[in-house]
C-alpha positions, 0 to 999 in steps of 0.5 A, spaced: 641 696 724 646 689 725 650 688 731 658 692 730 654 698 726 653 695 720 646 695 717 643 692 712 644 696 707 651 698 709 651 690 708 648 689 702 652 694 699 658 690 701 656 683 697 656 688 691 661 691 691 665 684 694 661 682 687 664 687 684 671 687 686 671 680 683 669 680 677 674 687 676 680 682 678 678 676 675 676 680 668 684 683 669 680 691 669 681 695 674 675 696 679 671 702 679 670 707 684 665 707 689 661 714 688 656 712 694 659 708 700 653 708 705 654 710 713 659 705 717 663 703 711 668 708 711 671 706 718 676 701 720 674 695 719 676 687 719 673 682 714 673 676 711 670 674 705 667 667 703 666 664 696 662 657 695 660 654 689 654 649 688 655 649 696 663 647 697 668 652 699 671 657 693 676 661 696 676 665 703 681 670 705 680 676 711 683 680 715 683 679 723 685 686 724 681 694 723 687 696 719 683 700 713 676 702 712 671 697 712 670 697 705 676 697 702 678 690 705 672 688 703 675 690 696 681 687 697 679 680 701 674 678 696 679 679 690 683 674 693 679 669 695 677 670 688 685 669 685 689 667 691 687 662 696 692 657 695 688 652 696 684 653 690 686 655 683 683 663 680 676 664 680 674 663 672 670 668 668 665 662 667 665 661 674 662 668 676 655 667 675 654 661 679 659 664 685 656 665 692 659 671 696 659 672 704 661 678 707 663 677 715 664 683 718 669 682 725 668 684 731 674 687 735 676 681 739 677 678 746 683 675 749 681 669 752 684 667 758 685 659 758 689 655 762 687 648 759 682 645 754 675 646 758 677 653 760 677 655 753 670 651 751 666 654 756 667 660 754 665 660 747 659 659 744 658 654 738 655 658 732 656 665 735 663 665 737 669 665 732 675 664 735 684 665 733 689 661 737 696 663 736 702 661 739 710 664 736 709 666 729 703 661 728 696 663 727 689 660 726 682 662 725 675 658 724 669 664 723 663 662 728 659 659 721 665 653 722 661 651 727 656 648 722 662 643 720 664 642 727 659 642 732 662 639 738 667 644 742 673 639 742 673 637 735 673 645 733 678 645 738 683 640 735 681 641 728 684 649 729 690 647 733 692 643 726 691 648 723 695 652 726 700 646 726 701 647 734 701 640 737 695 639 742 699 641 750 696 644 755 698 647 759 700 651 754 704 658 756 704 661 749 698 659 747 694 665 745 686 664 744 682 670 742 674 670 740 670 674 736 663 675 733 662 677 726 655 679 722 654 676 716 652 678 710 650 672 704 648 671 697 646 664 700 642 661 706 647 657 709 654 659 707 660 652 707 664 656 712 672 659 711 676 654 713 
């Protein structure tokens, strides 16, 4: 079994129906319904959804929060990473075949008390930890496969900060710092990561 209740087979099920889902929404047909979701898919869950083509980011939307069944927001994240990352234009037909799909499957997160920079850093773990920062109604998030394009903790730090659009202070008294774990599941070997 895969960490946070999800096994492989639950895992896989996912990638196909993410696959499915896409092609549905990117066809303009409506997606069939699942006659067999295996064990753990039905319960809340938090997801995000990747797409690469020929190894560069396609499309990434997820949901930090278990607000519907896991399988559901797998459905709906990979129809918008497919139509409407901002980012990209829609996924076409002619791209179907050659898209790459991951699933990352989120942890319930862990605040963070952090009183300046070093204190953050020493509590994450490259590659392992994914991390969200907050402040007001600004919010960001890089998933731990992030860490692929950005090794260095103080470069994942500011390069997250900017996008969220808060301005590197600390102390920092609003400042809002969660990290979270994922189990990932992937078409390709080394997925480009959601930015």
């Amino acid at each position: 079994m895969a960490a946070l209740g999800v096994t492989d087979e639950a895992g896989q099920w996912l990638l196909a129906r993410a696959r499915e889902s896409i092609g549905a929404a990117v066809r303009g047909e409506p997606l069939a319904p699942a006659s067999h979701r295996p064990a753990g898919v039905d319960a809340p869950g938090a997801s995000f959804v990747t797409l690469t083509l020929d190894g560069q980011l396609r499309g990434c939307i997820g949901s930090l929060e278990a607000s519907r069944p896991l399988f559901s927001d797998v459905s709906d994240n990979a129809r918008a990473a497919a139509l409407k990352d901002p980012r990209f234009a829609p996924v076409t037909e002619a791209e179907l075949d050659r898209v790459a799909i991951s699933v990352s499957v989120l942890a319930a997160p862990e605040r963070l008390p952090v009183s300046d920079r070093q204190a953050l850093k020493q509590q994450l773990t490259p590659g392992i930890h994914g991390l969200t920062i907050s402040a007001g109604y600004r919010r960001a998030t890089f998933l731990p496969s992030v860490w692929a394009q950005l090794p260095d903790a103080d470069d994942f730090i500011d390069h997250l900060r900017q996008k969220a659009g808060l301005p590197d202070s600390w102390p920092d008294s609003e400042l809002r710092c969660e990290r979270y774990t994922v189990t990932c599941f992937d078409e390709q070997t080394a997925p480009a990561g959601c930015h």
